[in-house]
C-alpha positions as CSV (number, residue, x, y, z in Angstrom):
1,X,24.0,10.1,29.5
2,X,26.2,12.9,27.7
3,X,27.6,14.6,31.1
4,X,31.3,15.3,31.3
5,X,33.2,12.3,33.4
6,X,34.8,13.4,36.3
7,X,38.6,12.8,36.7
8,X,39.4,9.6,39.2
9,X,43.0,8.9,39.6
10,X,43.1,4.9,39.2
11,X,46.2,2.3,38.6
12,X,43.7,0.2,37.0
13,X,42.4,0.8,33.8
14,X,39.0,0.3,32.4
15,X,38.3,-2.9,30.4
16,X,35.2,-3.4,28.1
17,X,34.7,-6.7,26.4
18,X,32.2,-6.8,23.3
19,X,31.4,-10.7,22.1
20,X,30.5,-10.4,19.0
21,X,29.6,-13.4,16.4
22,X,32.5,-12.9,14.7
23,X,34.8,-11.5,17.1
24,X,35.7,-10.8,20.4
25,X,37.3,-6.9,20.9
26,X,38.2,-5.6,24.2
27,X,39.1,-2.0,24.7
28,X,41.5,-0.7,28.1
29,X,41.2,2.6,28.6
30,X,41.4,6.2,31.1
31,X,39.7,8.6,31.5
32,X,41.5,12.1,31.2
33,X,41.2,15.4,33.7
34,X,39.2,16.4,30.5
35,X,36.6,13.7,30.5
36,X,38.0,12.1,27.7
37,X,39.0,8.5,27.6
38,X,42.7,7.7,26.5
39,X,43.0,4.3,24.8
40,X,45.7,2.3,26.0
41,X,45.2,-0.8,23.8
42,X,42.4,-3.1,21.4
43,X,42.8,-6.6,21.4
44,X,40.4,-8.3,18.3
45,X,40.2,-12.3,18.2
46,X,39.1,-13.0,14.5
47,X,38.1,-16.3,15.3
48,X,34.2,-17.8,14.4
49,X,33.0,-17.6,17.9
50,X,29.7,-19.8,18.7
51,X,27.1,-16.5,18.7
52,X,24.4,-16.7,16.6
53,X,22.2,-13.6,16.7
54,X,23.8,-12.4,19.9
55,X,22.6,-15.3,22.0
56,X,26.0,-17.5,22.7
57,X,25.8,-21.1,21.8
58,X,28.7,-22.4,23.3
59,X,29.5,-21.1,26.5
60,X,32.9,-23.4,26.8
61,X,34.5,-22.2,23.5
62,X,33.4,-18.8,23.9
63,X,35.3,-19.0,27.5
64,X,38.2,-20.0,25.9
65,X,38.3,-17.3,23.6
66,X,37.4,-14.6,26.4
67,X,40.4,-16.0,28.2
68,X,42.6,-15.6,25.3
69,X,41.8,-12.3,24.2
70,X,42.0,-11.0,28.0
71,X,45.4,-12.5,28.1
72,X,46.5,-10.7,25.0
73,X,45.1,-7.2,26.0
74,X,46.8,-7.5,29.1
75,X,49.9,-8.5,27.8
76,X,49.6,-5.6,25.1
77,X,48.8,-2.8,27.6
78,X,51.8,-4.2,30.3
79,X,49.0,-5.1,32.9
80,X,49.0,-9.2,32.4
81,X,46.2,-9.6,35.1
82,X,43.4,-8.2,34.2
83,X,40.6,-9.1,36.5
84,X,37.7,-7.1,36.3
85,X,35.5,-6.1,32.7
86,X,32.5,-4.5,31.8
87,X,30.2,-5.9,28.7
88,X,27.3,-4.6,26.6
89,X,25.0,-7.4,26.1
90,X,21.9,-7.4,23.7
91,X,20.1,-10.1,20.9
92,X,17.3,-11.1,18.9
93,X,14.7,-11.2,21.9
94,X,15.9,-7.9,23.4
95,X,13.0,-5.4,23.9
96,X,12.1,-2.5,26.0
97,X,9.6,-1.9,29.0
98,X,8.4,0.1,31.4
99,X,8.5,-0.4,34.9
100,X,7.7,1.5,38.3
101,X,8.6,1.0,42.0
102,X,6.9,3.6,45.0
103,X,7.7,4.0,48.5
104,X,5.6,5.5,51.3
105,X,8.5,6.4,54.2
106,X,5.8,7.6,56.7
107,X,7.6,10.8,57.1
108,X,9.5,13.1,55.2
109,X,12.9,11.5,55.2
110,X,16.5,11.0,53.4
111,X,16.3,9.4,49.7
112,X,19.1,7.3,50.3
113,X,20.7,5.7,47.7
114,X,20.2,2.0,49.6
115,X,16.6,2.8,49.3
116,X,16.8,3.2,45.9
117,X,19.0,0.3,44.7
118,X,16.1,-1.5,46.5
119,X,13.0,0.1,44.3
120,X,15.2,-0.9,41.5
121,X,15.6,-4.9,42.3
122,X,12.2,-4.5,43.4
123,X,11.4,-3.9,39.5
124,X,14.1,-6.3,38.0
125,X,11.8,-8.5,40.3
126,X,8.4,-8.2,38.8
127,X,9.1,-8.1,35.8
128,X,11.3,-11.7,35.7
129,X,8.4,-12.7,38.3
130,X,5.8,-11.9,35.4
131,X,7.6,-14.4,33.1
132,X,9.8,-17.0,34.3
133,X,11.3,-17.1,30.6
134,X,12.8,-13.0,30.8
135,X,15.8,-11.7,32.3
136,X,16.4,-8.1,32.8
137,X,19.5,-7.0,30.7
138,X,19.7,-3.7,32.1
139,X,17.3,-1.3,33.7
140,X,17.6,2.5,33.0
141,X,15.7,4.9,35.1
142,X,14.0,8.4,33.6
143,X,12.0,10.2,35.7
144,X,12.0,10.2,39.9
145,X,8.6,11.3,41.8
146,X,9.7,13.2,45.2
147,X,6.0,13.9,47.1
148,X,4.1,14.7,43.7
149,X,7.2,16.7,41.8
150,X,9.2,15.0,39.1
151,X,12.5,15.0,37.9
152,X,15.0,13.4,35.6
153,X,18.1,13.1,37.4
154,X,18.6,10.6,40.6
155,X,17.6,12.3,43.9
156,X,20.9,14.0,46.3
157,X,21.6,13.0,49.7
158,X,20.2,16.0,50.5
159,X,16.9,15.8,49.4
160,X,14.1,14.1,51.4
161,X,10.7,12.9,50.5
162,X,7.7,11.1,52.3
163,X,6.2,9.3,48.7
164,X,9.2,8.5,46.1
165,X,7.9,6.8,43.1
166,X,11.4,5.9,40.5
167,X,10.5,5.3,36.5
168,X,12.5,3.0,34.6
169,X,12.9,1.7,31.1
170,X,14.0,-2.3,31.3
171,X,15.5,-3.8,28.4
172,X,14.6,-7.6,28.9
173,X,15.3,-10.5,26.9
174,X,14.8,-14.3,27.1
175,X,16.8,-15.9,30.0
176,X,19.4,-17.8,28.1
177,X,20.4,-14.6,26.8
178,X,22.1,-13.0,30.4
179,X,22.2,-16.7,31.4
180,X,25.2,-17.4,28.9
181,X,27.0,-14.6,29.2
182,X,27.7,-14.9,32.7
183,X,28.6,-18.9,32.0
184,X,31.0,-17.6,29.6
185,X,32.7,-15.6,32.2
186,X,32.6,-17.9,35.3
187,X,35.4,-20.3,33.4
188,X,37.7,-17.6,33.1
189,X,39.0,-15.4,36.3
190,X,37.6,-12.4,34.9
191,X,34.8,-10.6,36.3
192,X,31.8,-9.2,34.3
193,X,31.2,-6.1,36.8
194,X,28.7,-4.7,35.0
195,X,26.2,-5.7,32.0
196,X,24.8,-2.9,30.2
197,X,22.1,-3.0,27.1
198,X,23.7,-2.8,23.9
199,X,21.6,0.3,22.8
200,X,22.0,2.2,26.0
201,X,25.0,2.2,25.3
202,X,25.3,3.1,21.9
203,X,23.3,6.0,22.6
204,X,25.6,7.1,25.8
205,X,28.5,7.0,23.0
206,X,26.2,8.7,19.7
207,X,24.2,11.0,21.0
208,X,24.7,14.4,22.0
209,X,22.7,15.8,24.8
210,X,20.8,18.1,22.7
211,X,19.8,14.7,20.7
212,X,18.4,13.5,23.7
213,X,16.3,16.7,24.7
214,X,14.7,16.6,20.9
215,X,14.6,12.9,20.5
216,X,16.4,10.5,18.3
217,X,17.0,6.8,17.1
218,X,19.7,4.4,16.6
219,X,20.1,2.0,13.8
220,X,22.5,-0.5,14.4
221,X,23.5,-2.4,11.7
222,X,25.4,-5.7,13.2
223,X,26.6,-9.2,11.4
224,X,24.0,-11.1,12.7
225,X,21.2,-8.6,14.1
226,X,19.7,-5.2,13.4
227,X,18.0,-3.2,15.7
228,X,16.2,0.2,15.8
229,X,16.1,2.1,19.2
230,X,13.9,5.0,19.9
231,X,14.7,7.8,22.4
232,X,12.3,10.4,23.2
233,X,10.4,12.6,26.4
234,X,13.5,11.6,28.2
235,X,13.2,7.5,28.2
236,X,13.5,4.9,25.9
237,X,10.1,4.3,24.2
238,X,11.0,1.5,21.0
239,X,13.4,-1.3,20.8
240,X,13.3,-3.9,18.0
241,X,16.0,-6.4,16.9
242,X,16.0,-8.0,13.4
243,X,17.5,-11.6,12.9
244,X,19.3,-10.5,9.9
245,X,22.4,-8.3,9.3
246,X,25.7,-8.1,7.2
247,X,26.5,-11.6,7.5
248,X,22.9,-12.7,5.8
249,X,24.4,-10.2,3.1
250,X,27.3,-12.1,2.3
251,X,25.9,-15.6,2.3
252,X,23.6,-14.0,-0.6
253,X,26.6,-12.4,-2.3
254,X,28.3,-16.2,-1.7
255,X,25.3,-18.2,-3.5
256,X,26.8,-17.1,-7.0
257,X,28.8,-19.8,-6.3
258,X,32.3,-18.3,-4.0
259,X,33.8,-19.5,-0.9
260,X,32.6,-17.4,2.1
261,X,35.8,-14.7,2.5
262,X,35.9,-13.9,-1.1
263,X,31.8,-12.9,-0.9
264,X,32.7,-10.9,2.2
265,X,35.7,-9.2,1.1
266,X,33.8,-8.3,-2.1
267,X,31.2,-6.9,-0.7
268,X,33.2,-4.9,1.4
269,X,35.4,-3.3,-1.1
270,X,32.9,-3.2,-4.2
271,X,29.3,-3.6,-2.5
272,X,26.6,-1.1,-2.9
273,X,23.2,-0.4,-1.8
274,X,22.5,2.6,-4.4
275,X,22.5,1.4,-8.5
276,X,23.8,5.0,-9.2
277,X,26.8,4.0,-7.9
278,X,27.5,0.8,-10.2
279,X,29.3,1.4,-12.7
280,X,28.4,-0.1,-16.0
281,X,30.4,-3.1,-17.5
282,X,31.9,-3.5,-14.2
283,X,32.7,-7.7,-13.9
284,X,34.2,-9.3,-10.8
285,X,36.2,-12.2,-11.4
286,X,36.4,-14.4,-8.1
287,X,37.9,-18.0,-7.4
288,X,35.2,-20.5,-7.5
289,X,33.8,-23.0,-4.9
290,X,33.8,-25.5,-7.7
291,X,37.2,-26.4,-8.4
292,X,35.4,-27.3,-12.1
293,X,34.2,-24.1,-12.7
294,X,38.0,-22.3,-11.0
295,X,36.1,-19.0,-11.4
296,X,33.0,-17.2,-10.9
297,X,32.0,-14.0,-13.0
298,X,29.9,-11.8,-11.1
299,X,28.7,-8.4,-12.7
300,X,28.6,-5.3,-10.7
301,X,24.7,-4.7,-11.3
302,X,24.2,-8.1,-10.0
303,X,26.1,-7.8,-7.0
304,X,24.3,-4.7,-6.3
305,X,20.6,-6.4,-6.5
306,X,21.8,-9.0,-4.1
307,X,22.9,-6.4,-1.6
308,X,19.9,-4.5,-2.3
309,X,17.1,-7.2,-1.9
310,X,18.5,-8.4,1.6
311,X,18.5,-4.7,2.7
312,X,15.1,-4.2,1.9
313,X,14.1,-7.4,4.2
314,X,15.9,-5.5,6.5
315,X,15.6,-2.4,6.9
316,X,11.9,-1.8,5.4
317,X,10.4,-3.1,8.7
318,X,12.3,-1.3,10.8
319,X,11.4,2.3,9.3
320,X,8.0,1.1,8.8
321,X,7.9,1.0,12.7
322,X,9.6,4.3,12.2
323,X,7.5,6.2,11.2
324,X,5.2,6.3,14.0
325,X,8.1,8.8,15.9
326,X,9.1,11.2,12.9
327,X,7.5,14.0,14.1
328,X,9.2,13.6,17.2
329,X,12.9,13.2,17.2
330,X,15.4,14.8,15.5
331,X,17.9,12.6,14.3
332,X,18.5,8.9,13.2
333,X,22.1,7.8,13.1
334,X,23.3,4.9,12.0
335,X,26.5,2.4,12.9
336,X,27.8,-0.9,12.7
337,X,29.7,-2.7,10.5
338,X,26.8,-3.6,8.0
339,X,26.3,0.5,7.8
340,X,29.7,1.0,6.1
341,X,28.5,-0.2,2.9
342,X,28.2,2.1,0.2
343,X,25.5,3.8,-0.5
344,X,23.8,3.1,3.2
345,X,23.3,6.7,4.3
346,X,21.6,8.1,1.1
347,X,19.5,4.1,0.9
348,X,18.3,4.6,5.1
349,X,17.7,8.5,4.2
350,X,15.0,7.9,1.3
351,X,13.1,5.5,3.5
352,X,12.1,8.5,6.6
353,X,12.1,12.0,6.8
354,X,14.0,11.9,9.8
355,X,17.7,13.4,9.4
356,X,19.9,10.7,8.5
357,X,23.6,10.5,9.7
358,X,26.3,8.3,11.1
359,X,27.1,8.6,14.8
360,X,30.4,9.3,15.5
361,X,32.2,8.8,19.0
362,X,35.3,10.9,18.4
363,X,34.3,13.4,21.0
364,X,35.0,11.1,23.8
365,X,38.5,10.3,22.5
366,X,41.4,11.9,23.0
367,X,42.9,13.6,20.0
368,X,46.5,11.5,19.8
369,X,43.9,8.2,19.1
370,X,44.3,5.7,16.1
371,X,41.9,6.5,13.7
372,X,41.2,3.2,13.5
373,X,39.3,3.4,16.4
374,X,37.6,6.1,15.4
375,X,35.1,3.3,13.1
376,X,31.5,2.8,14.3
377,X,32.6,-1.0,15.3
378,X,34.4,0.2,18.0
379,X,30.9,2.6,19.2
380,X,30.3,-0.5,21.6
381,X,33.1,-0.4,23.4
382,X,33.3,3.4,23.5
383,X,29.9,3.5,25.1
384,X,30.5,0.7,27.4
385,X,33.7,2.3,28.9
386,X,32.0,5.7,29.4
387,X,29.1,4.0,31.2
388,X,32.0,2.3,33.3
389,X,33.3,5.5,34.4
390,X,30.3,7.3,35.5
391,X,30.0,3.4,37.4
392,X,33.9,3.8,39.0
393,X,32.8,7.6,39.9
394,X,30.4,5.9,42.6
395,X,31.9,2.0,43.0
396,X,35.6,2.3,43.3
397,X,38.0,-0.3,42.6
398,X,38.2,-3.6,44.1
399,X,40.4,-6.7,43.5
400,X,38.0,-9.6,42.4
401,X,39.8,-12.4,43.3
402,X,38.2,-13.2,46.8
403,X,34.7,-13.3,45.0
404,X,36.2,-15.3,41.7
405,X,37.6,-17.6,44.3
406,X,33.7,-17.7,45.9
407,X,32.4,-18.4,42.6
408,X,35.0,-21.5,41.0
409,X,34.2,-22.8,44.6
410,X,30.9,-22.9,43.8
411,X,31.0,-24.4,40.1
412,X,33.1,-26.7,41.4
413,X,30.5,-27.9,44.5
414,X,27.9,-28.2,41.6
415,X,29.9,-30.2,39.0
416,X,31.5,-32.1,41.8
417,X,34.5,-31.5,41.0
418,X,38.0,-29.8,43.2
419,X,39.8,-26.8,41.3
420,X,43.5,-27.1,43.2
421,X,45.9,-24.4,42.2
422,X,44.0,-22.1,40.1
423,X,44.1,-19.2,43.8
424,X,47.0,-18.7,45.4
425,X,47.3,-17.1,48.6
């Protein structure tokens, strides 16, 4: 998860694409002779997209806006077709498993790696089989048995084993979940190459590999969902996702009686979790959803006991599961855009004993980056690109368009319908 990329010479850039309930931001980007990734472009849609806590309600809409944003990035990075994107998926059913597959080859005999992409569709398989509600968002492995002796790296061509047993942790979540995602993406022409869990990927982009060897947990504070992820003795061991995040915030802040923007943008500039901070007197005059009233008055110690009593739904559970792993990681960091409010660090710090930071992501940038992608709402996107490079390392590029073609052809056959002119040869 934190080794250095290797350096692939490429014409085509890698694309990440993070739906979020607010938002759609894509990210194109290379990866340097350094292992760094160079940014050529963002492209943010600030348009209410039908997500509610990371599960897609509206797959046509949300096409539509994928489309758009795709169309923009590409414009804005000079490559106006692109056709291929990798996506971090997670939500409010999103846990983690265990799961094992073992082979018996007769002999002592190559590992080979079509033996095992099969153990590991062999596990997607049971656990999905187990449940015909679960899909398998992405499945991580930790530990490979060769003939009794473990390790935690995939095996080399040149090893050989008779028994192979491979360990994996399986992020799963309800069906719908994966299902409209890739309903999303089959009305546009791009293709989703690869879906990777939200907090793997986080983690690929947070933690250093000395954080992984001690242990350590991710709180990510989204709009719509937090969740808390575990990491420890190699594998991912907790994973729990909260219906509630910055957004719930603001509709509190926006029950004194303001329009929606004016909560948020209050929050944002004058919110705080800690009452130290307040400072006394303070009164926030805002424009009024009653255009009897014109104005709301809204004192600052007020403003922070709203923020405050929503956080505490929040983020009490979370470090009540917690505390069962203290004594065994080293570090909690926190991101998302809920984590930028005032006060967070110092609030999530006096609920554990675990170190408390933000994660940052810079080391993967180059140094001639906008800082404004240097913010933990762009961790996603970070992490989802590094994971796509370590994937381009072993998959090199290849132009979608005969298997977009294959699959229109197919939406087409089921809705009955013809799609003339969309492929060209």
């Amino acid at each position: 998860m934190a080794r250095k990329l290797q350096y692939i010479s490429a014409p085509h850039p890698l694309v990440a694409i993070d739906l979020g309930s607010h938002s759609i931001r894509s990210m194109a980007a290379d990866f340097t002779p350094d292992g760094l990734l160079y940014v050529r472009g963002v492209e943010i849609s600030k348009k209410k997209i039908d997500i509610e806590r990371g599960v897609i309600m509206q797959t046509s809409s949300t096409s539509y806006h994928i489309n758009e944003n795709m169309k923009f990035l590409g414009n804005r990075i000079q490559r106006p077709q692109l056709n291929n994107a990798f996506v971090p998926v997670g939500g409010r059913s999103m846990k983690v498993v265990e799961v094992a597959s073992r082979r018996d080859q007769g002999n002592k005999r190559e590992v080979s790696a079509q033996l095992l992409e099969e153990m590991k569709v062999e596990c997607k398989q049971k656990i999905e089989a187990r449940n015909q509600q679960v899909a398998v968002l992405d499945l991580i492995p930790y530990a490979y048995v060769l003939d009794g002796i473990a390790q935690n790296y995939s095996p080399s061509p040149e090893q050989r084993a008779t028994k192979i047993e491979a360990k994996y942790a399986a992020f799963v979540g309800k069906k719908e979940l994966e299902q409209k995602v890739d309903d999303s993406f089959i009305r546009t022409p791009i293709l989703p190459e690869q879906k990777y869990a939200r907090p793997d990927v986080l983690f690929c982009a947070l933690a250093s590999e000395e954080d992984l060897e001690q242990g350590c947990a991710i709180l990510d504070m989204g709009a719509q969902t937090t969740t808390l992820t575990v990491f420890k003795d190699g594998k991912y061991v907790y994973n729990r996702v909260l219906s509630q995040g910055g957004y719930d915030i603001t509709r509190d802040i926006e029950q004194w009686g303001m329009p929606f923007a004016y909560a948020e943008r209050l929050k944002g500039m004058y919110g705080s979790v800690c009452a130290e901070e307040v400072v006394d007197g303070r009164c926030f005059r805002v424009p009024s959803n009653s255009t009897a009233e014109g104005v709301v008055l809204l004192r600052a110690g007020d403003l922070q006991s709203t923020i405050k009593a929503r956080l505490e739904q929040i983020v009490t559970p979370l470090m009540n599961d917690l505390r069962q792993y203290e004594s065994e990681i080293g570090v909690l960091y926190i991101t998302g855009g809920a984590s930028l409010l005032n006060g967070m660090e110092q609030y999530v710090q006096s609920m554990t004993t675990v170190p408390v930071t933000y994660g940052s992501h810079a080391h993967w940038l180059t140094e001639d980056v906008d800082e404004e992608y240097l913010k933990p709402t762009y961790s996603s996107l970070v992490g989802t690109l590094i994971l796509a490079a370590f994937y381009r390392e072993e998959h090199p590029y290849a132009d979608p368009v005969g298997g977009l073609k294959k699959r229109f052809e197919e939406v087409a056959k089921d809705a009955q319908t013809t799609l003339i002119g969309i492929f060209s040869e």
